[in-house]
C-alpha positions in Angstrom: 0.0 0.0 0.0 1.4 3.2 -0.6 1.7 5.3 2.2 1.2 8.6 0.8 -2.1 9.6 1.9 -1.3 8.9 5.3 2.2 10.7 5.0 0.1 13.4 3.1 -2.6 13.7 6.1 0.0 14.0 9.1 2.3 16.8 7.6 0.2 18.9 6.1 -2.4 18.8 9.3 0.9 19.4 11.8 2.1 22.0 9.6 -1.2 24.0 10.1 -1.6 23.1 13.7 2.1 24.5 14.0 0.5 27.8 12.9 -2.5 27.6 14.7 -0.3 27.3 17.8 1.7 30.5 17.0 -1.5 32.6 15.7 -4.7 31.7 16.7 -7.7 32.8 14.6 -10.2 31.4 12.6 -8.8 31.2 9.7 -5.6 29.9 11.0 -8.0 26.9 11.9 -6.3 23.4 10.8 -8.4 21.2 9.7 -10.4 24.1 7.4 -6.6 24.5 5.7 -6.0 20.7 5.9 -8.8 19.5 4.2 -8.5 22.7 1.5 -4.4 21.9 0.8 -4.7 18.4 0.3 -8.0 19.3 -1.9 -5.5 21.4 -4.1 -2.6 19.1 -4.0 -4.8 15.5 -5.1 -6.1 18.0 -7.9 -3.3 19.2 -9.2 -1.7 16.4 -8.6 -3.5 14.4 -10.6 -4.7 11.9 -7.6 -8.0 9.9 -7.4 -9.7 10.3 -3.8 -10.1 6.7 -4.2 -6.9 5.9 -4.4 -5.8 8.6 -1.0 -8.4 7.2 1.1 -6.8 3.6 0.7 -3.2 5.2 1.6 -5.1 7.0 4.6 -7.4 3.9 5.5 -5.8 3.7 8.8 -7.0 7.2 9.8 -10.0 5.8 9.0 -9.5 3.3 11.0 -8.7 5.9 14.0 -12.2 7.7 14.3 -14.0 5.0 15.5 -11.3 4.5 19.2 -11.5 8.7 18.7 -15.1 8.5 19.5 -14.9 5.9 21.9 -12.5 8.0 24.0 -14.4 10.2 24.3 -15.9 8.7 27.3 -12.9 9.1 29.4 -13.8 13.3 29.9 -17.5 12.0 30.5 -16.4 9.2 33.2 -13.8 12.1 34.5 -16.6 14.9 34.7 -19.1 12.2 35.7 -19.7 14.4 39.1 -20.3 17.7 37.9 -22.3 16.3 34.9 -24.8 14.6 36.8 -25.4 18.3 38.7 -26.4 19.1 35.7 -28.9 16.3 34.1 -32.0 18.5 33.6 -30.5 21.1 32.4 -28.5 18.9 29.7 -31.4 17.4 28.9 -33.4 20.1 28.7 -30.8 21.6 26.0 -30.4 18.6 24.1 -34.2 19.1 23.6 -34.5 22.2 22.8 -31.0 22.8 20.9 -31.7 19.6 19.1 -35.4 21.0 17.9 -34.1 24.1 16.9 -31.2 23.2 15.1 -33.5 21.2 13.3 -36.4 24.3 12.3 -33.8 26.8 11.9 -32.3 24.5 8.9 -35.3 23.5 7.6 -36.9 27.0 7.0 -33.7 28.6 6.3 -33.6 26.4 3.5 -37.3 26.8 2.5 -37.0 30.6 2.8 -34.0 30.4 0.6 -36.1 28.6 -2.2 -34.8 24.9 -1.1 -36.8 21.8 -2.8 -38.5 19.3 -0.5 -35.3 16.8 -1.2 -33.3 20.1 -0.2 -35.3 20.7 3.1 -35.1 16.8 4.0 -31.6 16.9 3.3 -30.9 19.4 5.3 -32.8 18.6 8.6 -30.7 16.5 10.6 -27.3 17.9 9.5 -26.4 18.7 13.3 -25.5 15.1 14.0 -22.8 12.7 13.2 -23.1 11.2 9.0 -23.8 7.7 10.2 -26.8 8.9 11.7 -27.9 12.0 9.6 -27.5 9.9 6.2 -29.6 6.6 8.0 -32.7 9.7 8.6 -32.1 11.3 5.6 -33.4 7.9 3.7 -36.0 7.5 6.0 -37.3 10.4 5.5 -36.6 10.8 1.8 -33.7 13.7 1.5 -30.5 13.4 -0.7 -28.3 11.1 1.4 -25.2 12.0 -0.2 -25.8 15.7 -0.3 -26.9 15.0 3.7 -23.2 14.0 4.4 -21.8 17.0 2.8 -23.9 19.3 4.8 -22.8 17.5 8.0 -19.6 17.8 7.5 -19.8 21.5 6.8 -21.7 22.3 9.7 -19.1 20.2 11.7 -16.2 22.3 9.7 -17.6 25.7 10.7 -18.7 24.1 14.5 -14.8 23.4 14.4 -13.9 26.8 12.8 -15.8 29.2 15.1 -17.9 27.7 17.9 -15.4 28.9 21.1 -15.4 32.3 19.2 -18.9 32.8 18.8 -18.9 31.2 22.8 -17.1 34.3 23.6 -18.6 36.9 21.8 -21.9 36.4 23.2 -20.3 35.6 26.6 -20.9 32.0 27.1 -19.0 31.5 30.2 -20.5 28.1 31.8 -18.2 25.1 30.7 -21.2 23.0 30.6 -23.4 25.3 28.5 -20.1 25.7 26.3 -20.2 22.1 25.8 -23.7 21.6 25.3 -23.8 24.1 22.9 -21.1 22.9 20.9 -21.9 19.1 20.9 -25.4 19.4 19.8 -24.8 21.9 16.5 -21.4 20.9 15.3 -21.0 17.0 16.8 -17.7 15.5 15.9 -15.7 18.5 14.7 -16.7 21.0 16.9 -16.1 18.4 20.1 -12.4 17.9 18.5 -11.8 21.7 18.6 -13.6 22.2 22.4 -11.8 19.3 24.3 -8.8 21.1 23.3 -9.9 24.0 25.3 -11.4 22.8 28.3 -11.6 19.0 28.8 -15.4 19.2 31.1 -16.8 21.1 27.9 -15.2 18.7 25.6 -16.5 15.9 28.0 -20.3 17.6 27.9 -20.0 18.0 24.1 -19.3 14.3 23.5 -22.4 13.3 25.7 -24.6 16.1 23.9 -23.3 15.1 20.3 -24.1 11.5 21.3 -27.5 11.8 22.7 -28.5 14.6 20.0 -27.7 11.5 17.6 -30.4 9.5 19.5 -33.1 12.4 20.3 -32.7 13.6 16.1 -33.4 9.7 15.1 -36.1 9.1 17.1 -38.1 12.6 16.7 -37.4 13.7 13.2 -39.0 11.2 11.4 -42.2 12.0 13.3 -41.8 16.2 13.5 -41.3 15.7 9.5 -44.8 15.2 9.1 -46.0 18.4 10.6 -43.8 20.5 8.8 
């Protein structure tokens, strides 16, 4: 197998993280400059995706213990998280609803088809689960996934700075927050920060998965 995806992936993500570390600002971010490099170099390169993803398979490999450890914050924070169950649950709730509307007739204001608008609904959790909705309930898978990662991308790009400008101070509502609109990405960039909102973001992007499965199909109907 040849290892240049994998080479490709490492460098070019430490090389941004590198300058992250010395300047600090969104567009600094690493992973919105890794993904757009290696973009540009496969293309001009002449590379098939195909064949970087097999060079790269053991990234792939990677998310899945990634996730997983993700429980260690939650076990760590376990005390000050259970303080806290009504009030996460309450969020998940109504963060999980509302991320849900706010897409939907964004979408429908903008002109968006009924595929579009299906499509688009549960883009605020993880692609396993937000393409397995999106058949149900008869959007675009594929064009599902790519709006899930880009709200995860700009979860990851800006979610602590948009924290701070409107003065969200509480580590747990930081987390919440965070884990129920941007899942995956935007827990990667917040655990970095501050390992209890990291651990809360995991727990919200996880049962935000659970609460969008269960309700969407049902709260399609009405709209």
């Amino acid at each position: 197998m040849n290892p240049y995806g994998i080479t490709l992936t490492l460098v070019v993500f430490y090389l941004f993280s590198e300058l992250h570390a010395r300047r600090k600002a969104f567009y600094t971010n690493p992973v919105l400059l890794s993904i757009a490099t290696i973009a540009g170099i496969l293309k001009l390169g002449g590379f098939s995706y195909d064949s970087y993803m097999e060079s790269a398979v053991f990234l792939k490999f990677l998310l899945g213990p990634a996730v997983v450890s993700l429980a260690v914050p939650v076990y760590k924070g376990r005390d000050k998280i259970k303080a806290y169950v009504k009030e996460i649950a309450l969020g998940i709730a109504v963060g999980g609803t509302v991320a849900i509307l706010s897409a939907f007739y964004i979408a429908e204001l903008l002109g968006g088809s009924r595929e579009v608008l299906l499509s688009i609904a549960p883009k605020s959790v993880t692609t396993a689960i937000a393409i397995g909705v999106s058949e149900e309930i008869g959007g675009i898978p594929a064009l599902t996934a790519v709006l899930v990662v880009l709200t995860g991308l700009l979860g990851n790009a800006f979610a602590p700075e948009l924290l701070n400008l409107f003065k969200v101070r509480d580590r747990i509502a930081r987390g919440l927050a965070t884990g129920v609109s941007s899942h995956g990405l935007g827990t990667a960039r917040i655990i970095t920060e501050d390992e209890l909102a990291g651990a809360v973001s995991g727990l919200a992007m996880a049962l935000n998965g659970v609460f969008t499965a269960l309700i969407l199909p049902y709260l399609i109907e009405v709209l």
